[in-house]
N, C-alpha and C positions, 0 to 999 in steps of 0.2 A: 844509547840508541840500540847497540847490538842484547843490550838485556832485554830491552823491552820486545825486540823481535823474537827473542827466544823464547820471554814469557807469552807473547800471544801466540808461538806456535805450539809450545807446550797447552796452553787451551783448549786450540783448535785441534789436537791429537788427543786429550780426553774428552774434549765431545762427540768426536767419531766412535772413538772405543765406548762411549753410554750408548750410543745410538747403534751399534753392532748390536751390544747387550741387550740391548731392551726385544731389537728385533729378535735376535737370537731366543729370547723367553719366550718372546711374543709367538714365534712357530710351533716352539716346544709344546705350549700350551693348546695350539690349537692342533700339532699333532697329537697330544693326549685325549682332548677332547672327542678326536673326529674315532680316535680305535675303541674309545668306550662307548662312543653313539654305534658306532658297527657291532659292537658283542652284543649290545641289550638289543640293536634288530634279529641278528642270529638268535639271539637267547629267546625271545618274541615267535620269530618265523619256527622255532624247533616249539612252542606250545602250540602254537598254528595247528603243524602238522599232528601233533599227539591230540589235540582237541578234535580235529577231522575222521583219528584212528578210533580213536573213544565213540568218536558217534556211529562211525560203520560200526563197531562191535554192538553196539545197542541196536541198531538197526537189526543185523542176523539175530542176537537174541529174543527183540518181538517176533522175528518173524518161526524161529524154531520154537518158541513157548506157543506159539498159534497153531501148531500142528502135532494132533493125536500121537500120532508115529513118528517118532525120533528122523528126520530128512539129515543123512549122514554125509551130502553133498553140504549141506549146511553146518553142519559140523564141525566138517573138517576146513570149512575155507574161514570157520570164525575161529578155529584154534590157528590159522596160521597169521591173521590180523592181531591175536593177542601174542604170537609171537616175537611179530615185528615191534608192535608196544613196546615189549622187554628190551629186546633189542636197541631201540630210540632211546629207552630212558638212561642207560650205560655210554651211548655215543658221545663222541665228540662233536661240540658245536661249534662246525665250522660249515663254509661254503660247499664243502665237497659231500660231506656227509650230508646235510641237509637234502640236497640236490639226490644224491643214493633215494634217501628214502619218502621223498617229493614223487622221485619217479616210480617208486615201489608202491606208495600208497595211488597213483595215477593208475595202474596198472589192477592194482584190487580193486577200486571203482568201478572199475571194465567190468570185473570180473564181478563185483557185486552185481550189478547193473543185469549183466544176464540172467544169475542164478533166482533173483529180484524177480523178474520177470515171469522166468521157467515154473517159479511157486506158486505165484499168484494164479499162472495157467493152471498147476497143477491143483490149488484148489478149488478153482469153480470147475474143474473140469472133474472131483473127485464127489462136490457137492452135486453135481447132476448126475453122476452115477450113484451117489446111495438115493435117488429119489426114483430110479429108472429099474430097482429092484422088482418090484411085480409087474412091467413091463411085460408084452406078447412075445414072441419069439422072437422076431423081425428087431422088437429095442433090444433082445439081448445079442444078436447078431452084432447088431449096429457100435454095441458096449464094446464086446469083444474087440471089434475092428479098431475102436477107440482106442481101448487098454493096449492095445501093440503099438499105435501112436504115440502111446503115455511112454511105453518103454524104448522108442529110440530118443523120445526127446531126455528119458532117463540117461541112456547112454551118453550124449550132447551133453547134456552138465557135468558128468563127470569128466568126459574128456577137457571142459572148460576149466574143471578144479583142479587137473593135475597139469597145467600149464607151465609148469615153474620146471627149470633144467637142475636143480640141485637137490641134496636129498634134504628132509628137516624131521625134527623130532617135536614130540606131541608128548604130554601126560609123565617129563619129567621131577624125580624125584630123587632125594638121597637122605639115607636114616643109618644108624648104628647098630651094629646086629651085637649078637653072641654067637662063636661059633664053637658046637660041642666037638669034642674028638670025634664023634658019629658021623660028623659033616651036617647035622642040623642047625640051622640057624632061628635065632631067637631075637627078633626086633629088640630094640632098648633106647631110652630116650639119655640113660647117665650115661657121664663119660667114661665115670670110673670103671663100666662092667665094658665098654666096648673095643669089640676086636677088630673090628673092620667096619669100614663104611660103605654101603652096598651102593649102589648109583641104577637105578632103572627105567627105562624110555624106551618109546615107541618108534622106531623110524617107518614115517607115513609113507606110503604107495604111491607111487611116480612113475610113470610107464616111459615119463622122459628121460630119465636117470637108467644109462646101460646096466642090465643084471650081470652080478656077476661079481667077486671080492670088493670091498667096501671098507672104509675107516670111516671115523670120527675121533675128537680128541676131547678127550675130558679132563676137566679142571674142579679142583677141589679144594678151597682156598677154607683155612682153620682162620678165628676167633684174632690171629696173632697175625691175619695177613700174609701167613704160608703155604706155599703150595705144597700137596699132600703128594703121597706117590712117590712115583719114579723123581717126581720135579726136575724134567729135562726140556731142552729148549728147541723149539722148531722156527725157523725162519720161514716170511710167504712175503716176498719186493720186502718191502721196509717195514712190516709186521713183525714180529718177536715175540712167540708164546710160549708161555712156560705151561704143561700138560702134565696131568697126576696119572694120564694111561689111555692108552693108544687103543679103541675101541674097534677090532675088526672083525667084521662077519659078511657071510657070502648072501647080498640081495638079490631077491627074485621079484622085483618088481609089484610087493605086496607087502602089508604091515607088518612089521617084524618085532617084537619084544627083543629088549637086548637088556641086560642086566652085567653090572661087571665091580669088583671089588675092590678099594683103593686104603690102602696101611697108612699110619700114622707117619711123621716125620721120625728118621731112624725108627731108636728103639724105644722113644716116650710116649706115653700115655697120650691119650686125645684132651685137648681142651674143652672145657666149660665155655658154652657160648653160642653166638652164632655162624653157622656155616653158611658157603656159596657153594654151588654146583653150576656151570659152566657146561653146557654143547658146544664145538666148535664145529664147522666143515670146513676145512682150512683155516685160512685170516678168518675167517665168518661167523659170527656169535649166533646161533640157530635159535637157542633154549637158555632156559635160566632157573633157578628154582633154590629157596631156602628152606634151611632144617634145625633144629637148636639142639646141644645136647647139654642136661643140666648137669 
């Protein structure tokens, strides 16, 4: 009698422990299930957003191929949508970041939406002045009066362009020089002749941004995934970036060319390959841009 009660509780205690088990897989699975259905939305909603950036940038380029005269309000607000591109395609695809740059591209919208506008006025309003040229006195009075029109709503855009409170960089690049004892420098695409890698950029004009000493940090990542330079590390909260050189100059509130020089690891030779070049302003990836050296 008492075997028989032990065998059936021994029973009744492996069927509990299958039925733990099974449950127990059974969670497992649907928590692995539910975090991969969550990244492929992330991974979805981050093409979302770059498919949304892709089309503003075509939008500004019909609209600047449509005008004779280079409109440098448009210019400039379509080099900072291809900046944020760059930007997107290096991010992290998570909730926090998406949401960053959800509310960055919200924010350009606005911003297209005016400048959009401002054009459209600005060409029919530029198409009745070339027809208004042998006009009497009286239409060219009347022109006059217009073209001061024309130039505050000039002014209005670009106050709408330079909205942004941080600085950004525009038309960066970086290539392999030679440098002669004269101090002349001699571009070079091989590795083997070069002595330094030059890094050169634009920081664009922001009346929001206080004038007056200014950094940037620049990174310069070699073929072997090393940072060039100084390779020293700055901390910004829970950020940690390693910088090939600490870019300062005194802004005044207007485009600034800045160019600055960054040395191999120690004392070896530059690699064959592909290079990164990196803008930071703080944590902040501004710029991006590649160069090869064979």
């Amino acid at each position: 009698m008492e075997n028989n009660k032990s065998s059936i509780g021994l029973k009744v205690g492996l069927g509990i422990a299958l039925v733990l088990f099974l449950a127990t897989g059974f969670y497992t699975m649907n928590l692995y299930k539910n975090s991969k259905e969550t990244q492929n939305e992330l991974t979805e909603e981050k093409q979302l957003v770059m498919n949304d950036l892709n089309a503003m940038a075509k939008q500004y380029d019909v609209a600047i191929s449509e005008n004779k005269v280079a409109n440098k309000d448009l210019i400039e607000a379509r080099a900072r949508i291809q900046g944020l591109i760059d930007s997107l395609k290096i991010s992290e695809t998570n909730v926090k970041s998406l949401w960053k740059y959800k509310s960055q591209y919200l924010s350009l919208q606005k911003e297209m939406d005016v400048l959009m506008a401002q054009n459209d006025s600005l060409k029919v309003s530029n198409s009745y002045l070339a027809t208004s040229l042998d006009s009497t006195r009286v239409r060219l009075e009347e022109r006059s009066m217009f073209s001061d029109s024309l130039l505050v709503q000039n002014t209005a855009l670009a106050e709408v362009v330079e909205n942004a409170s941080a600085l950004g960089t525009v038309g960066l690049k970086g290539f392999g020089v030679i440098e002669r004892t004269s101090g002349k420098l001699i571009p070079t695409e091989r590795a083997s002749r070069t002595d330094k890698i030059r890094v050169c950029f634009t920081v664009a004009k922001n009346r929001l941004v206080q004038a007056g000493d200014q950094e940037l940090y620049v990174q310069v990542i070699d073929p072997k995934n090393n940072t060039l330079g100084l390779n020293e590390q700055i901390t910004f909260g829970e950020k940690t970036l390693n910088y090939s050189i600490v870019s300062k100059f005194n802004y005044e509130n207007d485009n600034l060319n800045v160019c600055e020089f960054v040395a191999s690891k120690g004392s070896s030779d530059f690699a064959k390959g592909r290079y990164t070049v990196n803008v930071f302003n703080k944590k902040d990836l501004i710029s991006t841009s590649e160069f090869t050296l064979q």
